[in-house]
DRENLO-135345 format. One record per atom (N, C-alpha, C): z negated, x, y negated; atom name. Coordinates in Angstrom, 2 decimals. Atoms other than C-alpha are relative to their C-alpha. Layout:
REM residues N
rec c3 Z	c1 X	c2 Y	site CA
...
END
This chain:
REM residues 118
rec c3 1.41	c1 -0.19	c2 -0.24	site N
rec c3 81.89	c1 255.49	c2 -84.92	site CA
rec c3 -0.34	c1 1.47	c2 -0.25	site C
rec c3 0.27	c1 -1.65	c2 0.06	site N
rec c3 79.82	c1 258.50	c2 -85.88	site CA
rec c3 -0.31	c1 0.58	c2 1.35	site C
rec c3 0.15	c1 -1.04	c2 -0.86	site N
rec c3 79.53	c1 261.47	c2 -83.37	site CA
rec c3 -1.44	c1 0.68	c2 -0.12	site C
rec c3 1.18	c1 -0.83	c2 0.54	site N
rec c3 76.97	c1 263.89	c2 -82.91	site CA
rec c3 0.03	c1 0.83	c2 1.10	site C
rec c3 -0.25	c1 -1.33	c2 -1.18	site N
rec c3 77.04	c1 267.10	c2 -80.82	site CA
rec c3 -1.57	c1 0.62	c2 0.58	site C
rec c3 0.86	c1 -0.26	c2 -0.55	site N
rec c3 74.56	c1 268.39	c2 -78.42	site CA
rec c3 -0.86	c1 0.88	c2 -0.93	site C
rec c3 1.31	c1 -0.87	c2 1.19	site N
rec c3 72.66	c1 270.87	c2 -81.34	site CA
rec c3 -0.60	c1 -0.10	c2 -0.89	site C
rec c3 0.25	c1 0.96	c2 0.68	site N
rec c3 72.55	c1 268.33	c2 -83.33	site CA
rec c3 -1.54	c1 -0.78	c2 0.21	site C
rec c3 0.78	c1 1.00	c2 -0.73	site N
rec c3 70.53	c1 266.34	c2 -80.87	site CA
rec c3 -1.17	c1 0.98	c2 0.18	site C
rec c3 1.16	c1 -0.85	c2 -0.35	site N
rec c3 68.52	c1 269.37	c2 -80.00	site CA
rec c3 -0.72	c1 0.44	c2 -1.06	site C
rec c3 0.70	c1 -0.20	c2 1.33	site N
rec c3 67.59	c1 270.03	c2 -83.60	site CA
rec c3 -0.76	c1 -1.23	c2 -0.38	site C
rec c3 0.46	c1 1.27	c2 0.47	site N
rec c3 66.66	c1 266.54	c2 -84.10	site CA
rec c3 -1.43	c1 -0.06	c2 0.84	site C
rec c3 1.18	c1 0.28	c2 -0.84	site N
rec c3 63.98	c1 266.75	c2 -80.83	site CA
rec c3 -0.74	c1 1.39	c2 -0.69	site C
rec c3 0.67	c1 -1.27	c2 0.58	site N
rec c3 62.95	c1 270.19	c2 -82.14	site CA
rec c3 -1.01	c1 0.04	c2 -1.23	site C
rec c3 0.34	c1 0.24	c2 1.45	site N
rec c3 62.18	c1 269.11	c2 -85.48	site CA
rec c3 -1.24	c1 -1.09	c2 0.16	site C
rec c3 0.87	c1 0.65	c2 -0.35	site N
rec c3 60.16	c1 266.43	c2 -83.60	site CA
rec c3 0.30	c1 -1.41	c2 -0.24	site C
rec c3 -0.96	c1 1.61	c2 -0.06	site N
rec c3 62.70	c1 263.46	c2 -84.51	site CA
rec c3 0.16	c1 -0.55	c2 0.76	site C
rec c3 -0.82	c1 0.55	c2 -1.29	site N
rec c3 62.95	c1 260.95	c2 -82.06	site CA
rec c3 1.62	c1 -0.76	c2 0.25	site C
rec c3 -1.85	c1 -0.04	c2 0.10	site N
rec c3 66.35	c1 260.92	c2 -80.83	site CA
rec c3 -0.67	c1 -1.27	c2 1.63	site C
rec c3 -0.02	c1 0.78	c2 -1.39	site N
rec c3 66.66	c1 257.88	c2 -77.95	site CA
rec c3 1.86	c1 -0.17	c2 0.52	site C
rec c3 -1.46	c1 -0.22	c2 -0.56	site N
rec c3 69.77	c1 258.77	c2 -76.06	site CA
rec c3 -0.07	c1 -1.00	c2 1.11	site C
rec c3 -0.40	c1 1.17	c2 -0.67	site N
rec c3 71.48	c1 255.80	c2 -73.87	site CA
rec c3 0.98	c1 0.48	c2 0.82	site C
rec c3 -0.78	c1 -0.43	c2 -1.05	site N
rec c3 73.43	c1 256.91	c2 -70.57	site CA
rec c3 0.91	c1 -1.60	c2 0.42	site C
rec c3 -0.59	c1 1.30	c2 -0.01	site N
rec c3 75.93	c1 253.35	c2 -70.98	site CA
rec c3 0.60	c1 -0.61	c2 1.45	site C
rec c3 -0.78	c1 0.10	c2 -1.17	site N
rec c3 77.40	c1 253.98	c2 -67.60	site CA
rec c3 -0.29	c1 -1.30	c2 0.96	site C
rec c3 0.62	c1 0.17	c2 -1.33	site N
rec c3 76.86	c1 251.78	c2 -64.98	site CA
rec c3 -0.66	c1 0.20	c2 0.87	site C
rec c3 0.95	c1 -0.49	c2 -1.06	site N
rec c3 74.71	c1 252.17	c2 -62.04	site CA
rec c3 0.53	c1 0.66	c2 0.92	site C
rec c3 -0.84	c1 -0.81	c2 -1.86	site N
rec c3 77.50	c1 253.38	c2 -59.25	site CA
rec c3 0.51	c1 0.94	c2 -0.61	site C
rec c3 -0.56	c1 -1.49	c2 0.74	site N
rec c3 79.25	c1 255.63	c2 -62.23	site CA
rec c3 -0.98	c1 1.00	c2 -0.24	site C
rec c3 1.03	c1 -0.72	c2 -0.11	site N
rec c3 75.73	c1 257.04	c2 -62.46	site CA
rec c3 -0.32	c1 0.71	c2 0.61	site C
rec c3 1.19	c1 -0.35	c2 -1.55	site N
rec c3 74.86	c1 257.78	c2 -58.69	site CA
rec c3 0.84	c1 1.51	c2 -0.63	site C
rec c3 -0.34	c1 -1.56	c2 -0.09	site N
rec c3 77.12	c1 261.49	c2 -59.14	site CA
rec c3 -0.49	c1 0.77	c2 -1.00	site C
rec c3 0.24	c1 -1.22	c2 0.73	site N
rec c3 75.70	c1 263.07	c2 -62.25	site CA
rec c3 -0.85	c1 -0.80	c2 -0.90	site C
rec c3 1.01	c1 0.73	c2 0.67	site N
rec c3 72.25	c1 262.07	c2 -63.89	site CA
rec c3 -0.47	c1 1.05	c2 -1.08	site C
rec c3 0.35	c1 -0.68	c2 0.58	site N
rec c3 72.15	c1 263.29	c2 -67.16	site CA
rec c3 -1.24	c1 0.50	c2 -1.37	site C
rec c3 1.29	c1 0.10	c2 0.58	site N
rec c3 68.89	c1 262.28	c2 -68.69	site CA
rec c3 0.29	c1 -1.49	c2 -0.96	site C
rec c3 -0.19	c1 1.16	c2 0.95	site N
rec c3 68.40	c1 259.56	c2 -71.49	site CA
rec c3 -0.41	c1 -1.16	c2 0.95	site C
rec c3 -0.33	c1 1.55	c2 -0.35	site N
rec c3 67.88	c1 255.76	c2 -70.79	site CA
rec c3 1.21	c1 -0.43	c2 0.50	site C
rec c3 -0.66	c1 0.05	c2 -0.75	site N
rec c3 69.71	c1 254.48	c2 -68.44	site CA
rec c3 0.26	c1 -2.02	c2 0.24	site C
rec c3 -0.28	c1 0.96	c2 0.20	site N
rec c3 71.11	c1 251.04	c2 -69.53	site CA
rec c3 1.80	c1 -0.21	c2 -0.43	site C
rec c3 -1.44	c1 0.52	c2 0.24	site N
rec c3 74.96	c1 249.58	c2 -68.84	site CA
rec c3 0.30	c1 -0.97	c2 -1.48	site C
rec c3 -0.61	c1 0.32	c2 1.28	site N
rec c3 76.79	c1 248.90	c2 -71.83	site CA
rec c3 -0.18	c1 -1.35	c2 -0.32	site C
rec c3 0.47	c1 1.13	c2 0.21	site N
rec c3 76.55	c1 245.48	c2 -71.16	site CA
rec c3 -1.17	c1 -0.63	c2 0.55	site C
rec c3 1.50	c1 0.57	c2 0.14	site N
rec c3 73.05	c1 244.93	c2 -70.73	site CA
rec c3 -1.05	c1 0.35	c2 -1.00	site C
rec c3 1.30	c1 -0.31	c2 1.33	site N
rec c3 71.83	c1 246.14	c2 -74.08	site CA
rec c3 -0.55	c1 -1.00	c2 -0.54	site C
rec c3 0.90	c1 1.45	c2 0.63	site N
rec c3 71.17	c1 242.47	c2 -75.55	site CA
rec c3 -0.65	c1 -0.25	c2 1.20	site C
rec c3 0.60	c1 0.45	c2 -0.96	site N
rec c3 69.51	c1 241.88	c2 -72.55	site CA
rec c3 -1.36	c1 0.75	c2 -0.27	site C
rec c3 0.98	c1 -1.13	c2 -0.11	site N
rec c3 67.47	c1 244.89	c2 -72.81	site CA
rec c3 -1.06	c1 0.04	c2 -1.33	site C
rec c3 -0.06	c1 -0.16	c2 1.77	site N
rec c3 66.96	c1 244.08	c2 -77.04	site CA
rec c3 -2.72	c1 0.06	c2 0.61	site C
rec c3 1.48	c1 -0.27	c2 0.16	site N
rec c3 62.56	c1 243.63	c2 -76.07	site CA
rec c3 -0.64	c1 1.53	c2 0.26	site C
rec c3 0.35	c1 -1.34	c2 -0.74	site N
rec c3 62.50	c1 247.11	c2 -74.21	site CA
rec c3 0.44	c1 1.12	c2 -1.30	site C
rec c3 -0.46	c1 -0.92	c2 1.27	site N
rec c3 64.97	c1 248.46	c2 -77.27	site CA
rec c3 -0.67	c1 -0.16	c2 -1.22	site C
rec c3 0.16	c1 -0.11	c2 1.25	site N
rec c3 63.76	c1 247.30	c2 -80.65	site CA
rec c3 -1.34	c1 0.63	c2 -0.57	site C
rec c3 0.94	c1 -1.33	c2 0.51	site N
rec c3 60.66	c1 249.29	c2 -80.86	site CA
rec c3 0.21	c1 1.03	c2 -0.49	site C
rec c3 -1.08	c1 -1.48	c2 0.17	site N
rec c3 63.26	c1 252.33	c2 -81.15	site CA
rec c3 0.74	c1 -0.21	c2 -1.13	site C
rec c3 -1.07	c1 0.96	c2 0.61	site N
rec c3 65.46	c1 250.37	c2 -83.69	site CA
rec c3 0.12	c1 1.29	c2 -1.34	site C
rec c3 -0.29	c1 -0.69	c2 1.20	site N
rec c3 64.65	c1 253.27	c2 -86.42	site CA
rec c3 0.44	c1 1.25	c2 0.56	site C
rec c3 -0.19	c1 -1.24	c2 -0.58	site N
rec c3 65.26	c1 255.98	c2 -84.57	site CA
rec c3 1.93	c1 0.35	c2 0.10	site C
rec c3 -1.50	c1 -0.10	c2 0.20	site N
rec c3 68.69	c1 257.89	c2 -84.28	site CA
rec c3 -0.04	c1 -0.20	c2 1.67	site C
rec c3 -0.21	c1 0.30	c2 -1.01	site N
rec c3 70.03	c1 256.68	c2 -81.45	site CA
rec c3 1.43	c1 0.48	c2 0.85	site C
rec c3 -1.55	c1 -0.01	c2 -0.57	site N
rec c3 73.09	c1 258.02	c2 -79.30	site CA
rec c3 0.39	c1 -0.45	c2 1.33	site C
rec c3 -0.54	c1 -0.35	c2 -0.92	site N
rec c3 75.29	c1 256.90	c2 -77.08	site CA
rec c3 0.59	c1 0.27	c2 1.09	site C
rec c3 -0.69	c1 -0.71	c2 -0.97	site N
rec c3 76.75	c1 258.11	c2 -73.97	site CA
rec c3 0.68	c1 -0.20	c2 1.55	site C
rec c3 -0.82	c1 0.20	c2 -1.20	site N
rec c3 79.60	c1 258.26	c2 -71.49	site CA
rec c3 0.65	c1 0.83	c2 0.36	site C
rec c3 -0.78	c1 -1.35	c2 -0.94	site N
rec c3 81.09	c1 260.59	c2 -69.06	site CA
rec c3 1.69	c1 -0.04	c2 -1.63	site C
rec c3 -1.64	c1 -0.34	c2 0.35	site N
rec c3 84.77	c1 260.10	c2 -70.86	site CA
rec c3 -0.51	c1 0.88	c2 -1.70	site C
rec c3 0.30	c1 -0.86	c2 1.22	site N
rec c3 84.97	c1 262.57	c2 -74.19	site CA
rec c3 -0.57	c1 -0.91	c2 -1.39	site C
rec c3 0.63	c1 0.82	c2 1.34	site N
rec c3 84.68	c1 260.16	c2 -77.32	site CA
rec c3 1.17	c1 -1.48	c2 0.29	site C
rec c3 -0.39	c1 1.26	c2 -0.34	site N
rec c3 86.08	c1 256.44	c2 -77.96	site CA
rec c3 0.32	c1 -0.78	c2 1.19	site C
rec c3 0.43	c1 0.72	c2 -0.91	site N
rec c3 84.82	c1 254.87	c2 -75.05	site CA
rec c3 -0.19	c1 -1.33	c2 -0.03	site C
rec c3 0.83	c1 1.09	c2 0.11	site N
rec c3 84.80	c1 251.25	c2 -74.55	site CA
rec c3 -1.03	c1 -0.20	c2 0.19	site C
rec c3 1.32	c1 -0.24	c2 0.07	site N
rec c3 81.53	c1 251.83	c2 -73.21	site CA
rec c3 -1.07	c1 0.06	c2 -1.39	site C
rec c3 0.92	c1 -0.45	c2 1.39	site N
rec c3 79.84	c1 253.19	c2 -76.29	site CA
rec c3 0.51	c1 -1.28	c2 -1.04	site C
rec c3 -0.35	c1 0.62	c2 1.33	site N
rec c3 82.00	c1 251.20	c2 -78.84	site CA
rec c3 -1.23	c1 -1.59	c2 0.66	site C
rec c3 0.50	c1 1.10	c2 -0.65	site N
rec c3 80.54	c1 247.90	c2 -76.77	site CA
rec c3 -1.50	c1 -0.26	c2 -0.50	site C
rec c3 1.50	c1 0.19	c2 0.20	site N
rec c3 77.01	c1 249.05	c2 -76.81	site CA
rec c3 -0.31	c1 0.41	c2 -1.34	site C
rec c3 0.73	c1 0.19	c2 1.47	site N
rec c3 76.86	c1 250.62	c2 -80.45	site CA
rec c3 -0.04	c1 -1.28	c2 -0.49	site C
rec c3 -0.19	c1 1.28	c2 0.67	site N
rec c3 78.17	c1 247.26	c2 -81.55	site CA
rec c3 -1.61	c1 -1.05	c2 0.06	site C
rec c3 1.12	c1 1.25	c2 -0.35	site N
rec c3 74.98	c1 245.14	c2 -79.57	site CA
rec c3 -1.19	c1 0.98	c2 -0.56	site C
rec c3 1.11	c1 -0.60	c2 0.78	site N
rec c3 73.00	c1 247.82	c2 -80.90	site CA
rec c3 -0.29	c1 -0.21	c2 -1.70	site C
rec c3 0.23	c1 0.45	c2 1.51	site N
rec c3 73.56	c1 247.30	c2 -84.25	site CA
rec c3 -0.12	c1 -1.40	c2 -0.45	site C
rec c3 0.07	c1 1.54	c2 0.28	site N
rec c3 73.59	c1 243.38	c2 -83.87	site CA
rec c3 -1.30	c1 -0.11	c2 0.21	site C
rec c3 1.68	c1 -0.10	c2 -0.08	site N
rec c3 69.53	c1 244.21	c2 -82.94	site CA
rec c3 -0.58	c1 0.44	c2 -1.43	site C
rec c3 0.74	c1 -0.65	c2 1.40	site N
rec c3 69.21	c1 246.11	c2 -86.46	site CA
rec c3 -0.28	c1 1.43	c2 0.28	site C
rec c3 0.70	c1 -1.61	c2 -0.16	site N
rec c3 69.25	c1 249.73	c2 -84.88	site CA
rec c3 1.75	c1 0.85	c2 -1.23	site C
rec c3 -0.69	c1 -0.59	c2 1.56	site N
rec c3 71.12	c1 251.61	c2 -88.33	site CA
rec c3 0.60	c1 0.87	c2 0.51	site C
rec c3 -0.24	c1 -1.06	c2 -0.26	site N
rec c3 71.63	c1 254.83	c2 -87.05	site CA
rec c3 0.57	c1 0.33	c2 1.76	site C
rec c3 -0.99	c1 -0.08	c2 -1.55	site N
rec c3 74.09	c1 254.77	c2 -83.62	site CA
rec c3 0.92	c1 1.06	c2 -0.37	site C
rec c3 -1.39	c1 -1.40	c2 -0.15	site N
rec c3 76.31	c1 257.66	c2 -82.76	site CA
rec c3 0.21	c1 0.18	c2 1.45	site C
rec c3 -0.36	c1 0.25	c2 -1.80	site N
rec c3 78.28	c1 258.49	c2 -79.85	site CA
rec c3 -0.40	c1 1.75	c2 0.50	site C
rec c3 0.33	c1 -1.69	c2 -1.00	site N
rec c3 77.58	c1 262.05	c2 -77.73	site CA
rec c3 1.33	c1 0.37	c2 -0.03	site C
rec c3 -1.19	c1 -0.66	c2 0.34	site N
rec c3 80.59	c1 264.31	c2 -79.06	site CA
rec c3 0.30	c1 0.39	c2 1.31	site C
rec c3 -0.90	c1 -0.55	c2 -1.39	site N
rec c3 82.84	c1 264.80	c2 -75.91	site CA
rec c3 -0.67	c1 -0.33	c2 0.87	site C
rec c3 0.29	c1 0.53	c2 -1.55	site N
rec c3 80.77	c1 263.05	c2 -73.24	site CA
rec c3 -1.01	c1 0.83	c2 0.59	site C
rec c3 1.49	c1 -0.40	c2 -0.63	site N
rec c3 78.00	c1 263.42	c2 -70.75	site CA
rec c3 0.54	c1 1.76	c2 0.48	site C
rec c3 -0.34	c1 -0.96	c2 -0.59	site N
rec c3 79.72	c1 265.92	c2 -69.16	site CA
rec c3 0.37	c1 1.91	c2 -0.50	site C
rec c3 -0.25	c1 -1.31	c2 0.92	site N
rec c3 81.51	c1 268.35	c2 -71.73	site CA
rec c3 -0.88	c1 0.20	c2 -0.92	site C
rec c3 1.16	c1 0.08	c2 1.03	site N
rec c3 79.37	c1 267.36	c2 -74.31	site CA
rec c3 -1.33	c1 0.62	c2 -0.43	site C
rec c3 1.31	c1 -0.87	c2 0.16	site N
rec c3 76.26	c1 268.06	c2 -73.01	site CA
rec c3 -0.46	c1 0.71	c2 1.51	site C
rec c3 0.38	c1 -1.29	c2 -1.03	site N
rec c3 76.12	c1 269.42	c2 -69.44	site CA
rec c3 0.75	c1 1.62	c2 0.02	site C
rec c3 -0.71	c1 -1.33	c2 -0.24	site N
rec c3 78.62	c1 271.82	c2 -69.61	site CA
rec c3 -0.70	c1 1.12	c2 -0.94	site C
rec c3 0.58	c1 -0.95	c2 0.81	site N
rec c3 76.67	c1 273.09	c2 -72.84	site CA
rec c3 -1.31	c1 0.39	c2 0.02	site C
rec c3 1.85	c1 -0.83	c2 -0.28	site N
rec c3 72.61	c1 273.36	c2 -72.09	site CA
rec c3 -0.35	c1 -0.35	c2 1.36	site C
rec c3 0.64	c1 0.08	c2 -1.21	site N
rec c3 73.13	c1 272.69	c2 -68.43	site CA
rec c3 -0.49	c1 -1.11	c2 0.24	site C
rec c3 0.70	c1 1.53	c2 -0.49	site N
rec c3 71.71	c1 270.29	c2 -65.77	site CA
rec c3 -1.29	c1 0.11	c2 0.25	site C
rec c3 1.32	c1 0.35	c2 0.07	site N
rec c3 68.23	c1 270.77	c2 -66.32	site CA
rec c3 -0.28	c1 -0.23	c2 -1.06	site C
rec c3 0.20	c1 0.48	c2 0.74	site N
rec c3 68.17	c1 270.19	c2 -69.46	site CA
rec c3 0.23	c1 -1.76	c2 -0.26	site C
rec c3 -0.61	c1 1.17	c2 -0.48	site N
rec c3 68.27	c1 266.44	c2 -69.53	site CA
rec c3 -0.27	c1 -1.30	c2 -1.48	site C
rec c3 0.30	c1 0.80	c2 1.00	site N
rec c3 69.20	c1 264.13	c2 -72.61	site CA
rec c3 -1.55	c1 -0.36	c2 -0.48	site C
rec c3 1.07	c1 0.27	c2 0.14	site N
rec c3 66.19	c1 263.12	c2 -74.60	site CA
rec c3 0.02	c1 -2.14	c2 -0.07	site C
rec c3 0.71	c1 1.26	c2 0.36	site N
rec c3 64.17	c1 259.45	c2 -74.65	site CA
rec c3 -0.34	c1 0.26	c2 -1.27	site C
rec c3 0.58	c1 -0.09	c2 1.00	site N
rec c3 62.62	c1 258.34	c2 -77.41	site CA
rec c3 -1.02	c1 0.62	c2 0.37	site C
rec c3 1.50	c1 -0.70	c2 0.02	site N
rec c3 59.12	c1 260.45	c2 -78.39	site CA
rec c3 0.23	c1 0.66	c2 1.43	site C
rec c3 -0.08	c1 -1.32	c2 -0.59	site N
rec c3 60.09	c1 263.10	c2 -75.63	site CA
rec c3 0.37	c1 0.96	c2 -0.13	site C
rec c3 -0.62	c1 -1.61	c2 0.23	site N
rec c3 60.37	c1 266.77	c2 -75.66	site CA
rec c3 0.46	c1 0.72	c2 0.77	site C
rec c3 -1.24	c1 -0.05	c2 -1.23	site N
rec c3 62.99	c1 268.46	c2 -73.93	site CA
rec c3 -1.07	c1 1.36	c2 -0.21	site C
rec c3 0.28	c1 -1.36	c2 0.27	site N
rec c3 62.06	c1 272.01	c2 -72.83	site CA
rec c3 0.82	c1 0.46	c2 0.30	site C
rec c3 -0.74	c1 -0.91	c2 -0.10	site N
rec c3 64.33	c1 274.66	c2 -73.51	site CA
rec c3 -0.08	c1 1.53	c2 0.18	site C
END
């Protein structure tokens, strides 16, 4: 699966691209560290496909505490791309290293059509 690193992501909202980042975790792996994005378990993305495919062109990443090849992610890019969303990538090194350790916990993943402030 492709990657994509936090400056990446921040160039993409900057530029005014909507980036819709996906927090895959669970709800109880969630409660300790909320790091922005949509907030849908890996396995409830076909569930979720009316709430998602509005987004379907958009670059989409993503994301789980552990660094990269996550069953998590692999799970949900997969149901993501069985909706028709093209462009899936995972969050290079995880919620944690990835992207808190690098712009901090106020900065907080982007949704689709939102602008982070930095």
């Amino acid at each position: 699966m492709k990657t994509i690193d936090f400056n990446e992501i921040l160039r993409f909202v900057q530029t005014g691209q909507p980036v819709l980042c996906i927090d895959v975790r669970e709800a109880y792996r969630r409660a300790s560290m909320d790091a922005g994005g949509w907030k849908i378990p890996y396995n409830e993305i076909a569930r979720q496909a009316e709430l998602l495919l509005p987004f379907r062109d958009c670059l989409t990443v993503v994301c789980c505490l552990r660094p990269s090849g996550s069953q998590r992610t692999t799970i949900a890019a997969g149901a993501l791309r069985k909706l028709g969303f093209t462009d899936v990538r995972e969050l290079k090194s995880g919620l944690y290293q990835g992207w808190i350790q690098k712009v901090g916990r106020k900065v907080k993943l982007p949704a689709a059509a939102q602008n982070l402030e930095i």
